[in-house]
C-alpha positions as CSV (number, residue, x, y, z in Angstrom):
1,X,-11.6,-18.5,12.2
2,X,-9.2,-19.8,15.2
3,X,-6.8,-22.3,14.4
4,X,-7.7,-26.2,15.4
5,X,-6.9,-26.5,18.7
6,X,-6.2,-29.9,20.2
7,X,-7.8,-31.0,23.4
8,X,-6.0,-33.9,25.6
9,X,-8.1,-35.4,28.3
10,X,-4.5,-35.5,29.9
11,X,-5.1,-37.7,33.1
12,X,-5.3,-40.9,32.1
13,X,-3.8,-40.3,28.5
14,X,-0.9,-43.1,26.9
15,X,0.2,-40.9,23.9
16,X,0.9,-37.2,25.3
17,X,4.3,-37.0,23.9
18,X,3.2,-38.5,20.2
19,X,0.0,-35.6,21.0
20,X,3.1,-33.0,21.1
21,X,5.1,-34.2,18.8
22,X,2.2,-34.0,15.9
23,X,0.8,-30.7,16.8
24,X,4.3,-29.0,17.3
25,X,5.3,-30.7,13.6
26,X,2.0,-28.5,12.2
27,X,1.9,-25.6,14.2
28,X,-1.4,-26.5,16.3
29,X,-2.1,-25.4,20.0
30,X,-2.9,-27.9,22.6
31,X,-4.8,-27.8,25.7
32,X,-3.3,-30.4,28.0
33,X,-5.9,-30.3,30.6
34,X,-6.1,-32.4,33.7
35,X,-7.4,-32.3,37.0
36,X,-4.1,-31.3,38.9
37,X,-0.5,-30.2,37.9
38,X,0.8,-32.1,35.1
39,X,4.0,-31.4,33.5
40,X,4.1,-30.8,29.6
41,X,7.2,-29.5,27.5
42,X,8.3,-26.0,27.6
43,X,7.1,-24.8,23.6
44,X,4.2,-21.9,23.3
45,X,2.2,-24.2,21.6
46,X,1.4,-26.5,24.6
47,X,-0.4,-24.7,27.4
48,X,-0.8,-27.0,30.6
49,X,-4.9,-26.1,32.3
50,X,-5.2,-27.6,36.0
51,X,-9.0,-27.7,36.0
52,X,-9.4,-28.3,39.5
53,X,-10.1,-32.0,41.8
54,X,-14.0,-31.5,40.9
55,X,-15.3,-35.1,39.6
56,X,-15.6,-34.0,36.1
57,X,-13.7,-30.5,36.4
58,X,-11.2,-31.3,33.5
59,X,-14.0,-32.7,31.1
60,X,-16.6,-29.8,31.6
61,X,-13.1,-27.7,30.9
62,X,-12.5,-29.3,27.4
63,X,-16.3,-29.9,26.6
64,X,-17.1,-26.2,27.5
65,X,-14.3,-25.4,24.7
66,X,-14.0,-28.0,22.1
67,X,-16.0,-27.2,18.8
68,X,-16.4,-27.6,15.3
69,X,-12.3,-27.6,13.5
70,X,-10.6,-29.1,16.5
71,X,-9.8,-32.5,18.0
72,X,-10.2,-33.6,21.5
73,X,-8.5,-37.1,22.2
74,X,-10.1,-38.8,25.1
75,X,-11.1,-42.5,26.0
76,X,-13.7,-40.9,28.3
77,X,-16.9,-42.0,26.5
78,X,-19.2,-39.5,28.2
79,X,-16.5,-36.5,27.1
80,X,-16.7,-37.9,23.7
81,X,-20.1,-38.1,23.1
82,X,-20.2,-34.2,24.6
83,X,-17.3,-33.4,22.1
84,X,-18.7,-35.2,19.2
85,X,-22.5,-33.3,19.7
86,X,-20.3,-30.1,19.8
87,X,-18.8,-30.4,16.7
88,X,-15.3,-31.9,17.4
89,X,-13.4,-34.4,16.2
90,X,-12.9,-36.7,18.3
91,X,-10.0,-39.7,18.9
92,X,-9.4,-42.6,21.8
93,X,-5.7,-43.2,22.7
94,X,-5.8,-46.2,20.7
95,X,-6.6,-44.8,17.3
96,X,-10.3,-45.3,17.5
97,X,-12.8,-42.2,16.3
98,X,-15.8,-41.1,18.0
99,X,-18.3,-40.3,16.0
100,X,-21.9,-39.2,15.7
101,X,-23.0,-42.8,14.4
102,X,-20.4,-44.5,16.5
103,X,-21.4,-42.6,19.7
104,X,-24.5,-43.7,21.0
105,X,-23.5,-47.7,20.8
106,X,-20.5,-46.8,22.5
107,X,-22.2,-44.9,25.7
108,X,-25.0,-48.0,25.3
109,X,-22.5,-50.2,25.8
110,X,-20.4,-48.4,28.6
111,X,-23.5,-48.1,30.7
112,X,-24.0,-51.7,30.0
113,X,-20.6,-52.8,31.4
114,X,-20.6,-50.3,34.3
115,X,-24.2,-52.0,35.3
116,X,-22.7,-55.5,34.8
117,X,-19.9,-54.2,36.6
118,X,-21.5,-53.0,39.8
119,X,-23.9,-56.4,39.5
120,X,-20.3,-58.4,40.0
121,X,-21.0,-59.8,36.0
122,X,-17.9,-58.4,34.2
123,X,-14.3,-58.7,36.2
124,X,-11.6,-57.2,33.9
125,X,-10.9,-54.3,32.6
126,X,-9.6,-52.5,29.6
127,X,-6.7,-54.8,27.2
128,X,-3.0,-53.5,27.7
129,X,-2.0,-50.6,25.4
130,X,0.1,-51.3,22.7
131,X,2.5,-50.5,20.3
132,X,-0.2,-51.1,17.7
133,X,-2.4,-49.0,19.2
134,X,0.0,-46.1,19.4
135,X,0.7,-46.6,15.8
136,X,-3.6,-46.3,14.7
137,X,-3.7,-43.6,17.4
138,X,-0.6,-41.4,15.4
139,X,-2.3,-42.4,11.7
140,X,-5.5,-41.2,13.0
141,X,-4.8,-38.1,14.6
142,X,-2.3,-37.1,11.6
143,X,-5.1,-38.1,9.3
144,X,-7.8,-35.7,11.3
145,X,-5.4,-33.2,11.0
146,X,-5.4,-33.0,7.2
147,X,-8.4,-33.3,6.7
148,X,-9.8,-30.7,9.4
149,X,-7.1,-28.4,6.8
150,X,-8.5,-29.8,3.6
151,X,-11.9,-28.5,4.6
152,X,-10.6,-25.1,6.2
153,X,-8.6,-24.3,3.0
154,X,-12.2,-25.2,0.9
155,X,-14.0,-22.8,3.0
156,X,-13.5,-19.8,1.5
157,X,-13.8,-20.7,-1.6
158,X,-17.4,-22.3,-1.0
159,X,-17.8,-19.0,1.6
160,X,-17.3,-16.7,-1.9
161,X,-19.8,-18.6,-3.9
């Protein structure tokens, strides 16, 4: 069984250096993927993936790889929902979890907006990032964490009976 990897939808991403942080405080590898050069920190555990200019290059990367025991944090609804169907765990910037119930109102309601948008309805976009968001974001990915080990330590029990 590999070891949870986490996947960071790096372009656009508010909480890379909390992402390191966590993962180098439990041992986990991260993928920091993005569509051109990006620098990360020199440590083994971080490896930096230039996925190419292609208009979804540095999703298909992460949704090619991301499965069942590892987290991909993205606030790219349509990566999510590909994540999510794959088995991932899956976590906005801002704390928020993507999940198989959660998912399909959340596309819904993108492709609303982005209709709404391009109609000249909805001017706007996203709220500011803040510190309260970093804060959820850091409780939820350290929660995921334990519990994607919770269940990986149960496994072989369950496996054996």
């Amino acid at each position: 069984m590999n070891p949870t990897r986490i996947y960071v939808d790096a372009d656009a991403c508010p909480v890379k250096d909390e992402i390191y942080r966590v993962a180098i405080r439990h041992g986990l590898p991260v993928s920091v993927v993005a569509g051109n050069f990006i620098r990360v920190p020199q440590d083994q555990l971080i490896e930096r993936i230039a996925a190419g200019s292609g208009m979804d290059a540095a999703d298909d990367w992460i949704a090619e790889r991301a499965g069942k025991g590892d987290i991909v944090i993205t606030s790219d609804i349509p990566l999510a929902s590909r994540c999510v169907k794959a088995g991932a765990d899956v976590i906005a910037p801002n704390g928020k979890p993507f999940t198989e119930q959660s998912i399909g109102m959340t596309l819904a309601v993108r492709n609303l907006m982005t209709d709404l948008r391009s109609s000249g309805e909805v001017t706007g976009g996203p709220k500011s990032y803040s510190p309260r968001d970093r804060s959820a974001f850091l409780s939820a990915l350290d929660q995921t964490i334990r519990r994607i080990q919770r269940q990986r330590a149960q496994q072989p029990a369950q496996d054996q009976g």
